[in-house]
C-alpha positions in Angstrom: 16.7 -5.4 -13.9 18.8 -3.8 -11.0 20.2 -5.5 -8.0 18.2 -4.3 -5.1 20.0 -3.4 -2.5 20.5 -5.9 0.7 17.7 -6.0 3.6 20.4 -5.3 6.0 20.9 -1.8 4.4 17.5 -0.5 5.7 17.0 1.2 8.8 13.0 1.4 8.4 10.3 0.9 6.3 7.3 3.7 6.3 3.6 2.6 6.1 1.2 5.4 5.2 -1.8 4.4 6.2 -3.2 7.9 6.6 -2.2 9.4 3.8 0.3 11.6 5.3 3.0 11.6 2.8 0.3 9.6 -0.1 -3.2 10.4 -1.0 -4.1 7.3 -1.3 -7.8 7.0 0.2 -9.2 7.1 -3.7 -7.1 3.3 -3.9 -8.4 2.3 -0.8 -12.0 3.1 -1.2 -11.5 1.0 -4.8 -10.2 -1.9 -3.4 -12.7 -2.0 -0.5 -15.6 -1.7 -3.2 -13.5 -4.3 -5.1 -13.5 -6.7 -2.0 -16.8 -6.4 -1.5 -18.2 -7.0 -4.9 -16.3 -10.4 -5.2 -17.1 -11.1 -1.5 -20.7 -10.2 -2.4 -21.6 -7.7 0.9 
């Protein structure tokens, strides 16, 4: 496995929560239906 490389190295961290840079509202939609299947709503 590769070293990763030290925290200090970063400058930032991106979150795409809109789906900007990711379309990723398919996984979320799945994991919301997954939630609330085991959480029973």
């Amino acid at each position: 496995m590769p070293e990763l490389p030290d925290r200090a190295e970063f400058d930032a961290v991106v979150f795409d929560m809109d789906g900007t840079l990711v379309d990723s509202e398919r996984h979320y939609c799945e994991a919301y239906m997954h939630a609330m299947e085991v959480f029973g709503r």
